[in-house]
N, C-alpha and C positions, 0 to 999 in steps of 0.2 A: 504493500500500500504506500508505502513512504516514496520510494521513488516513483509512483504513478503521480503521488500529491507534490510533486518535485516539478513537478514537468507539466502540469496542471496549473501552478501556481506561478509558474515563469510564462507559459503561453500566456496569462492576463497581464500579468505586470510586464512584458514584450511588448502588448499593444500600446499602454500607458506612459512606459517611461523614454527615454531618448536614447540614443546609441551607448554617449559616454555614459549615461547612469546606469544603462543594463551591463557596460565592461565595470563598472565599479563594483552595480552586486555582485558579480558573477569573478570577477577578482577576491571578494570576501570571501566565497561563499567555498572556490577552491582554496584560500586560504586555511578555513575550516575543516573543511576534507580533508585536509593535509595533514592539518595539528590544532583537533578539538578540543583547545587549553581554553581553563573558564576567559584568559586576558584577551583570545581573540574574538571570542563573541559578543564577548560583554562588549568591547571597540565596535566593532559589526553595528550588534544589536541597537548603541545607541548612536551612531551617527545616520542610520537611517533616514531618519525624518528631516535633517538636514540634508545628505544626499539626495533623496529620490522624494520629498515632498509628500502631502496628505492628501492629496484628490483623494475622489470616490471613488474605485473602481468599475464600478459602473455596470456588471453583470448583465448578461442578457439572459433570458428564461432557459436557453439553450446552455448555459456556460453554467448555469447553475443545477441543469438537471447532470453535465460532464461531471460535476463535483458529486452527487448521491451516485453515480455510480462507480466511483473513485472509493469513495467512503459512504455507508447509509447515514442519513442523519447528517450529513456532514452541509451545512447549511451559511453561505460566506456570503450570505445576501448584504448586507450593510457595512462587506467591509471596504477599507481604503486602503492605499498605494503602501501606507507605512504598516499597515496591520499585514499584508500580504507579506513583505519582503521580512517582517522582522520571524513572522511563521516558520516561511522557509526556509531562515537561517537556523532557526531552534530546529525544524524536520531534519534540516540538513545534517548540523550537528550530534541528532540522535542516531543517525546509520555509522559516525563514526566513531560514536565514545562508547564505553561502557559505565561509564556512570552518571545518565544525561539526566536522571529523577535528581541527582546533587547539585547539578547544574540549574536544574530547570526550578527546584526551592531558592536557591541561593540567589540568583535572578528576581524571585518574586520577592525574597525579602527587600530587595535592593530598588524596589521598581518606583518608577512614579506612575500617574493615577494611565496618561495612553500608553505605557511600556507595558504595565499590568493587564489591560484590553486587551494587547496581544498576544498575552505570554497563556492568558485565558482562553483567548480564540481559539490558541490553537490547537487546545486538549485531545480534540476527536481524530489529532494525526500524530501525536506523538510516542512513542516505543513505552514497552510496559506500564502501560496506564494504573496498574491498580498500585502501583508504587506511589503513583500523585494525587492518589483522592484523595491523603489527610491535607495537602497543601491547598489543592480545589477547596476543601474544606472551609480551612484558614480563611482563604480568598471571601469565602461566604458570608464574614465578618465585618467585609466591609460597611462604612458609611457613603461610600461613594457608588451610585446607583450606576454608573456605565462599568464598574470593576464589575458588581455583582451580576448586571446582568450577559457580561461575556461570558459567564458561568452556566447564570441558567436559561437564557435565551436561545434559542437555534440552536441548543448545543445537544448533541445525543451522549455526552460525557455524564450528566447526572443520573440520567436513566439508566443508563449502564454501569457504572459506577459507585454510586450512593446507595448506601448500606439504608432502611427505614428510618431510620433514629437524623440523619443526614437530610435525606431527601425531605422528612416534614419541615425540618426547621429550615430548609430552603423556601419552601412554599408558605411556611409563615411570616418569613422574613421578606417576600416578596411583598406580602401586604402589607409591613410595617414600612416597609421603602417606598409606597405605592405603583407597586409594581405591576406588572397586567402576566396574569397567569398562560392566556394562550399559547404565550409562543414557547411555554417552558415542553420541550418535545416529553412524553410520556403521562404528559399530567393524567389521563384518565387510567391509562393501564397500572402507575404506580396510587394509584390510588388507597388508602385503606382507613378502616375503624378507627383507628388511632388518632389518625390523622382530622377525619369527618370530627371527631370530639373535641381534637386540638382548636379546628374552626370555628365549633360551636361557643367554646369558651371563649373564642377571641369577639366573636362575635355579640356574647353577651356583654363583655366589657364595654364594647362600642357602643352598644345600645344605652347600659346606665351611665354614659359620661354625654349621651345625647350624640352624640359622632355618627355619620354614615356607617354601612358596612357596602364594600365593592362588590356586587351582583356577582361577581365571578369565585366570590368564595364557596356557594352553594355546590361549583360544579363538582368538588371533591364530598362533597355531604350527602349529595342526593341517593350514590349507589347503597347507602349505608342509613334513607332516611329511614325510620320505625321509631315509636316511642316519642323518645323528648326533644330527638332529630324533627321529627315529622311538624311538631309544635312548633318547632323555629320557621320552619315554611310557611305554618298556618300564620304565623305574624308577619313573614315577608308578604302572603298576600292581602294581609288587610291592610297593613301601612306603609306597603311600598309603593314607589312611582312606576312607572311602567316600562323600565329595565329590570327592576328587580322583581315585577310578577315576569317578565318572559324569562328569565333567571330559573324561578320558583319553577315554572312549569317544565325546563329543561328538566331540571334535578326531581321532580315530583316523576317524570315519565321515567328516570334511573329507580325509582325506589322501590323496594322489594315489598312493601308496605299492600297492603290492599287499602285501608283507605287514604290511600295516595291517588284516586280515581277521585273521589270524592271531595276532596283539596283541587283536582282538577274543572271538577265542574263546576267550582265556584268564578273562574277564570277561562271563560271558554274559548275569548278571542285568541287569547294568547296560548293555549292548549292547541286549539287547531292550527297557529303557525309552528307552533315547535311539532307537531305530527306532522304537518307537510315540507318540513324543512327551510321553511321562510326564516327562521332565526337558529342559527346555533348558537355556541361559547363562545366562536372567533368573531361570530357578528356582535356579540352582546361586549365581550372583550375590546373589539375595536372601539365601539359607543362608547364606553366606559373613560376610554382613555383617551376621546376627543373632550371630552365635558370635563376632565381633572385639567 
C-alpha cells in the first residue's frame, strides 16, 4: 500500500506544484530513503510549507475514488499542497526505518497546530498502525478542533483502531468541540450501549443548564433506544425544533423498542421522510453545522 500511496500522492502534488518544487521534494524525499534519521525529516517535514506553499489540492471525484482504492477509507478530500507532501514524507520514511511509531510520537510531540493536521492525516497510510493509537489517542486531547478532527474526520484510523473505551470518548469529545459527527467514518457500525448512555447523560446535562443538545447525538442512541433511552426521544419530540424531530424519527426507526412506532406516529411528516429517504444523519449533520 505504501508505495501505491507514494505514487498517488506525487501524481497530485505533480499537477500543483512547479518543476523546481517537485526536484526539491523529491530531493528530500531521496534524501530520506537514503538515511531515515529523525534530523532529516524533521528538516523535510518543516520546511514544506515554505517550499511548496498551502493551496488546496483541489481533488477531483475521480482522484478521490484513485485514493479508496489505494487504501478503503482512505478519504484526502480537504487536503492541501502542505498536508500532501508532508504525508508522503512520513509514508516515505516508514518503508525505510524500522522505528517510524518513535519517529512518528516524537514529531507529534514536537508539532505545531498544521504540522499536527498532517502528521494526523496521514494515519490511514502509515506502517504498523496499532503501535500509534495511544499517540492518535493523545492527539484526541486536543483543544484545537482542526488537530482533532484530522483524527476523526475522513479518517478510517479510528474505526479500525480504537479500542470502545477510545472511540466513545472521541464521539463525546466531538460534541464538547462542537463537532458534526457524520463525517467520523464508522459512527453507526461502532456504535454501542455504553456509548447511547454516555449520550444520554450528556445530554441531560445540557438540558438542566438550558443549553441545546446537536440533533446528531440521537444517531448513536436510537439502535439502543428502550426504556429511559426511548423517554429522551419522547422529549426530543415534544420540545424540539424540527431538526431534532427528523433526528428523533431517524433514531426512533433504529430502535428495537416496539413503542418506538408509537413515538413515530406522533411525528408523521417527518417519519415519512426518514422512511423515504428524504433526510438522513448526513442531511440533518450538514443542517446542523450551517446554523452553528
Amino acid at each position: 500500500m505504501s508505495d501505491a500511496a507514494v505514487a498517488q500522492i506525487k501524481v497530485w502534488l505533480d499537477r500543483c506544484l512547479t518543476t523546481e518544487q517537485m526536484e526539491w521534494l523529491d530531493g528530500q524525499l531521496d534524501k530520506i530513503v537514503a538515511e531515515p534519521t529523525p534530523r532529516n525529516i524533521q528538516i523535510a517535514f518543516g520546511l514544506v510549507p515554505r517550499k511548496l506553499g498551502k493551496t488546496d489540492l483541489g481533488l477531483s471525484e475521480s482522484e478521490l475514488q484513485a485514493a479508496l482504492e489505494v487504501r478503503p477509507g482512505w478519504c484526502p478530500q480537504y487536503w492541501s499542497v502542505d498536508v500532501a507532501a508532508r504525508v508522503l514524507i512520513l509514508v516515505s520514511a516508514g518503508t525505510a526505518t524500522n522505528n517510524f511509531a518513535e519517529q512518528f510520537i516524537s514529531l507529534c510531540r514536537l508539532a505545531d497546530v498544521a504540522e499536527a493536521v498532517a502528521l494526523y492525516n496521514g494515519l490511514p497510510l502509515y506502517p504498523e498502525p496499532a503501535k500509534l493509537e495511544t499517540q492518535a489517542g493523545e492527539g484526541l486531547r486536543t483543544n484545537m478542533r482542526s488537530v482533532f478532527e484530522a483524527i476523526a474526520h475522513n479518517n478510517p484510523f479510528p474505526r479500525e483502531q480504537f479500542d470502545e473505551n477510545r472511540w466513545n470518548h472521541m464521539v463525546l469529545k466531538a460534541l464538547f468541540v462542537d463537532s458534526s459527527l457524520y463525517p467520523i467514518q464508522g459512527v453507526d457500525d461502532r456504535a454501542n450501549p455504553e456509548l447511547a448512555r454516555i449520550l444520554s447523560d450528556y445530554a441531560h446535562e445540557r438540558w438542566a443548564a438550558s443549553r441545546p443538545v446537536t440533533p446528531e447525538l440521537w444517531r448513536c442512541v436510537g439502535p439502543f433506544a428502550e426504556g429511559a433511552l426511548l423517554q429522551d426521544l419522547e422529549r426530543v419530540i415534544s420540545e424540539g425544533g424540527n431538526l431534532e424531530k427528523q433526528a428523533a424519527a431517524l433514531a426512533l426507526r433504529a430502535s428495537p423498542a416496539p413503542e418506538a412506532k408509537d413515538l413515530l406516529a406522533r411525528i408523521p411528516a417527518e417519519a415519512a421522510a426518514a422512511a423515504e429517504g428524504q433526510i438522513t444523519w448526513d442531511s440533518i449533520g450538514q443542517a446542523h453545522a450551517q446554523q452553528a
